[in-house]
C-alpha positions in Angstrom: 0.0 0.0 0.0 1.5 3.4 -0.7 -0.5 6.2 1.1 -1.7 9.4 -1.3 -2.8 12.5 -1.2 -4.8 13.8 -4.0 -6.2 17.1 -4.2 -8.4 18.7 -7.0 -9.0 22.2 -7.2 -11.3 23.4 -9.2 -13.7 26.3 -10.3 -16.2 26.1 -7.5 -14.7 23.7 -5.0 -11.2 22.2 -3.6 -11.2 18.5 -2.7 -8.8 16.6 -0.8 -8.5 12.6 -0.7 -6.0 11.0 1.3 -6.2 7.3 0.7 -4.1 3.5 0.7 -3.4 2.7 -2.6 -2.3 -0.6 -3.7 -2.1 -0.9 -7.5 -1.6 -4.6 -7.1 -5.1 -5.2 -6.1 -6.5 -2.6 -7.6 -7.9 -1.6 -3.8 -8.2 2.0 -2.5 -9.0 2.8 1.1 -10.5 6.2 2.1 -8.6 7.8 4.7 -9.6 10.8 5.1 -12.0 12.8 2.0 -13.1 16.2 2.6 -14.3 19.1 0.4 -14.2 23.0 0.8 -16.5 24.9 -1.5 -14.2 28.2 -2.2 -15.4 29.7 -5.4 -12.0 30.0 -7.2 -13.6 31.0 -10.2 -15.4 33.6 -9.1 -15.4 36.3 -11.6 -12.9 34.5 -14.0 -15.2 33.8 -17.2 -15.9 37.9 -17.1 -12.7 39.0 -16.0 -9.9 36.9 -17.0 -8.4 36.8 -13.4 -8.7 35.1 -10.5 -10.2 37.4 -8.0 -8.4 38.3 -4.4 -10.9 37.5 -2.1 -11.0 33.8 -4.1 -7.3 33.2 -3.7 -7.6 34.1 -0.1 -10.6 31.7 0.2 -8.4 28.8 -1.2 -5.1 29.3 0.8 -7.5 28.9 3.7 -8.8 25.5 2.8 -5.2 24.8 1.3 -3.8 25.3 5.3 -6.1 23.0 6.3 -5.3 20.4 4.1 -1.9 21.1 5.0 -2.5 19.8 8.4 -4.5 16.6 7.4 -2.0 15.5 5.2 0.7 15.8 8.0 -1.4 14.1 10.8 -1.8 10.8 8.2 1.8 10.8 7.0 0.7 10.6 3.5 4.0 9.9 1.4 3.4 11.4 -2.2 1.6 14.6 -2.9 -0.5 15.8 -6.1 -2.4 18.8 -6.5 -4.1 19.1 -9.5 -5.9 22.4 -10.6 -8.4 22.7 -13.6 -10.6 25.2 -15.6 -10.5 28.2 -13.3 -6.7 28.2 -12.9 -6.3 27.5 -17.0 -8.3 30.6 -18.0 -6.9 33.3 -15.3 -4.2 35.5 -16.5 -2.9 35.4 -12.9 -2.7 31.8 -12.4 1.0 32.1 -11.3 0.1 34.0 -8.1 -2.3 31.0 -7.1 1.0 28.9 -8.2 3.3 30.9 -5.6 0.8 30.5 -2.7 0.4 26.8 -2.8 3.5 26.3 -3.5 4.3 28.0 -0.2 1.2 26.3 1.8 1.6 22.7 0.8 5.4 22.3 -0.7 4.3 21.5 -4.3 3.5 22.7 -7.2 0.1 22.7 -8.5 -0.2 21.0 -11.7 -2.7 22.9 -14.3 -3.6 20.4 -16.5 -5.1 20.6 -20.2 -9.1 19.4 -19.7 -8.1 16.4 -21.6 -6.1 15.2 -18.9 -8.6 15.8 -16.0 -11.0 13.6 -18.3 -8.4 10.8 -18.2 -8.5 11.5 -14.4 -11.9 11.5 -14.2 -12.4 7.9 -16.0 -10.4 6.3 -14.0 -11.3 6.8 -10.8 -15.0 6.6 -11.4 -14.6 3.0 -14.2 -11.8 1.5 -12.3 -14.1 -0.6 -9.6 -17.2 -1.3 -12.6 -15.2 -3.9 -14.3 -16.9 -7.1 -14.4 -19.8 -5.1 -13.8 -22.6 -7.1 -16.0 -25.5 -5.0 -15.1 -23.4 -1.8 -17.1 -22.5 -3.0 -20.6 -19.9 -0.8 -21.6 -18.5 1.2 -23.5 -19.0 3.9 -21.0 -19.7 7.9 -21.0 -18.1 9.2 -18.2 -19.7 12.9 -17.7 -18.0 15.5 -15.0 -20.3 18.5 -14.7 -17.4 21.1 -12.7 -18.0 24.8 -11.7 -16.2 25.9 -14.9 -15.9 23.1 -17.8 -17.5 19.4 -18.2 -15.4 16.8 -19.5 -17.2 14.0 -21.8 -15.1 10.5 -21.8 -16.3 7.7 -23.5 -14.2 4.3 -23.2 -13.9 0.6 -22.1 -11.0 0.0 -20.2 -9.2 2.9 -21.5 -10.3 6.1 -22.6 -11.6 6.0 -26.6 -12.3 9.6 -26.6 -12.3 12.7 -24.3 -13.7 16.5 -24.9 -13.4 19.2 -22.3 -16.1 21.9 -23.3 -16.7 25.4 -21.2 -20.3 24.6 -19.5 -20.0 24.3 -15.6 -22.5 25.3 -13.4 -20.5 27.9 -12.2 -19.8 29.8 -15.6 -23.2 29.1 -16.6 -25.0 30.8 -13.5 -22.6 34.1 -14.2 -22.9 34.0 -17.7 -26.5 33.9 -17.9 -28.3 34.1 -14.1 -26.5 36.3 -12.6 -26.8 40.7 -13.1 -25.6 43.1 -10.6 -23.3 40.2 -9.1 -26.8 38.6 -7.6 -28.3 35.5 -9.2 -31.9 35.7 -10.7 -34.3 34.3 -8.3 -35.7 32.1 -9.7 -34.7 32.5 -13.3 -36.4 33.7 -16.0 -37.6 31.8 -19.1 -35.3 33.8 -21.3 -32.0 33.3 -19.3 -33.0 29.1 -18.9 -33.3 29.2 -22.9 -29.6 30.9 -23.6 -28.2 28.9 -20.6 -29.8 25.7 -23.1 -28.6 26.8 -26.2 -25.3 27.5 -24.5 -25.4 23.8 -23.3 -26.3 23.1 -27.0 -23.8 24.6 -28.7 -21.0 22.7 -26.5 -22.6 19.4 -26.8 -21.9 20.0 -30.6 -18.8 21.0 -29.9 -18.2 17.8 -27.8 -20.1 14.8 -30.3 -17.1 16.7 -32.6 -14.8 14.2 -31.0 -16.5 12.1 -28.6 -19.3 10.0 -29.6 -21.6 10.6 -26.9 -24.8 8.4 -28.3 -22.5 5.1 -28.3 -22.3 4.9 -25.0 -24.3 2.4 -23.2 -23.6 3.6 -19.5 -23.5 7.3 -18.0 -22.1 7.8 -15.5 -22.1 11.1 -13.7 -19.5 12.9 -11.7 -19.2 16.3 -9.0 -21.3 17.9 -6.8 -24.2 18.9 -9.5 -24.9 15.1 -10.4 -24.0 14.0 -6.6 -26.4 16.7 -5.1 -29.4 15.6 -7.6 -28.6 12.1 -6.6 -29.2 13.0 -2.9 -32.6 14.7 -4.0 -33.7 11.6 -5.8 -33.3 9.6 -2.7 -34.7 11.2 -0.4 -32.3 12.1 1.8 -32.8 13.9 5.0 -28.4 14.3 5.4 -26.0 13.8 2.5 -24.4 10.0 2.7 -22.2 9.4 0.1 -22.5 5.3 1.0 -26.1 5.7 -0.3 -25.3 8.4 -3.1 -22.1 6.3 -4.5 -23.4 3.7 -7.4 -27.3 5.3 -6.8 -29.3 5.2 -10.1 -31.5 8.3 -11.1 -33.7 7.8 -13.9 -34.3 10.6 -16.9 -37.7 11.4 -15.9 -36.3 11.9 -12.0 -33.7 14.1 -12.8 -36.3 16.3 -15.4 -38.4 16.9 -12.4 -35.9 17.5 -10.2 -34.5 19.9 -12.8 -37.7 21.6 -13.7 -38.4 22.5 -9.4 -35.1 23.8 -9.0 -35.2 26.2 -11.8 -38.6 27.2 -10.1 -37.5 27.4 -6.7 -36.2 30.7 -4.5 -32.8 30.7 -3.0 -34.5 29.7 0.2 -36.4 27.0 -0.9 -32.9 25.5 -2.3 -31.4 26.0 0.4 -33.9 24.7 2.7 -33.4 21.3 0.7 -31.2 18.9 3.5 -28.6 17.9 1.0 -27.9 20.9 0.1 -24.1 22.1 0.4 -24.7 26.2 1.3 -22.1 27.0 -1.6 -23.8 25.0 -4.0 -27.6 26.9 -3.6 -26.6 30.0 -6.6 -25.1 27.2 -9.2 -27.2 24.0 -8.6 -30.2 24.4 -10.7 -27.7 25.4 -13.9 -25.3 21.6 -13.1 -28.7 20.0 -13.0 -29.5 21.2 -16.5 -26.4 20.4 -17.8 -27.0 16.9 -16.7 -30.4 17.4 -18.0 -29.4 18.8 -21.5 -26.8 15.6 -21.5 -28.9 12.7 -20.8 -31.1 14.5 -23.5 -28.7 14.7 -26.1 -27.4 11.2 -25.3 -31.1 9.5 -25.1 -29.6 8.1 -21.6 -32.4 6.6 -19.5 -30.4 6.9 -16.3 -27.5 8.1 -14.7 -25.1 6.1 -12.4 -24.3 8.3 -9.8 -20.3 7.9 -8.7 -18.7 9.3 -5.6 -15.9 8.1 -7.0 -14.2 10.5 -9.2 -10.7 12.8 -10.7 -9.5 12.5 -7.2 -9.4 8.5 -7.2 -7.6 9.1 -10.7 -5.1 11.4 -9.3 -4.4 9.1 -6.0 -4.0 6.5 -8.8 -1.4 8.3 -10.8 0.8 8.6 -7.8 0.3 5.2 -5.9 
């Protein structure tokens, strides 16, 4: 066993995983996995920079990880960052402060390599899985980008498009810095043909209707998982492996895009930095399974940080 620590940072949130590893057996063991929502894209998709009050959010949570990793002795390090930290014109400043937080560099990797990420940690434990006939579609809906992988054991084909529910709540819910509430028919039709326009973009290279198995990835298709269950507190034991069904995640779609920011937030699974950007992930997923003619998604806990522990173990 080698023990890992993977972290992800990303537009909306920063995850840490430190786990036991042992690529002989193909066996990961949770240690510790924890997530900080920090909004490091805040801003970025209007002004091209990652925003001061952001980066001071994510050195915070970046401490604290700090500390975990130390207290379980974890012996190799990754930190990977993705969409926010590719588009900012001041990425090198986050660079310098993690650098001096946690000892190593972040890594800001092209959106074709945090699909390769992605697939593996959420395919690796499905294999021999008879009940989901691949090939796969491996769908991760982030705060700034969704990555589309479709593959068997390995990846066949991977497209990183620019529609997270993040940059599509600022783009097209948000005036005056304060999100529409609720939204109006006019900004839920461009965030759709925004969604649209990348799926085009994304059936350029992947082929998104072969697939015979979605499965969905992040806090937008985690969160809409919970809400399908039922849940009175997130578990991630019940989430992991759940299955939602089309016509589920259309209602559950169609309430939230109705609903006040109270009412979302009043919902028990409900992470408090997810209550602005949830109803746009849930149409992404929406918009995906529509596009793909998918009559469920497989809902994975499991995720780029198992791929990231993976790459180091």
């Amino acid at each position: 066993m080698t023990r890992v620590a993977a972290i992800d940072c990303g537009t909306n949130s920063i995850r840490l995983l430190v786990a036991d590893a042992d690529p002989g057996t193909g066996e990961i063991v949770d240690l510790d996995r924890r997530m900080e929502i920090v909004r490091l894209g805040q801003d970025v998709d209007r002004t091209g920079r990652l925003a001061p009050e952001a980066l001071e959010r994510t050195f915070a949570a970046c401490h604290q990880y700090a500390d975990v990793i130390k207290a379980h002795g974890a012996e190799k390090i990754r930190f990977v960052a993705t969409s926010a930290s590719r588009d900012a014109e001041n990425r090198e400043e986050f660079v310098r402060g993690v650098v001096d937080i946690l000892g190593v560099e972040p890594e800001v990797i092209t959106g074709d390599q945090e699909a390769e990420f992605s697939f593996t940690g959420a395919t690796k434990e499905l294999a021999g899985r008879a009940d989901l006939p691949r090939p796969y579609l491996v769908v991760d809906i982030g705060g700034g980008s969704t990555e589309f992988v479709v593959g068997d054991d390995h990846v066949r084909a991977a497209r990183s498009v620019d529609i997270g529910c993040v940059r599509m709540t600022e783009r097209h819910l948000m005036r005056d810095g304060v999100v529409s509430d609720p939204p109006t028919l006019g900004q839920i039709t461009a965030i759709r043909a925004d969604i649209r326009a990348a799926l085009d973009l994304a059936e350029e290279t992947v082929p998104l209707r072969e697939a015979h198995t979605l499965v969905g990835l992040a806090g937008s298709v985690t969160t809409v998982g919970a809400i399908a269950l039922g849940l009175h507190a997130y578990d991630s034991a019940l989430i992991h492996h759940s299955r939602v069904t089309y016509e589920s995640v259309k209602r559950i779609t169609g309430e939230l895009l109705i609903s006040t920011h109270a009412e979302r937030a009043a919902i028990p699974v409900m992470h408090p930095g997810r209550v602005d950007v949830i109803a746009a992930g849930a149409l992404v997923l929406l918009e995906i399974m529509e596009r793909t003619g998918a009559s469920e998604v497989l809902v994975s806990e499991h995720d780029i940080l198992d791929g990231i522990g993976w790459s180091i173990a």
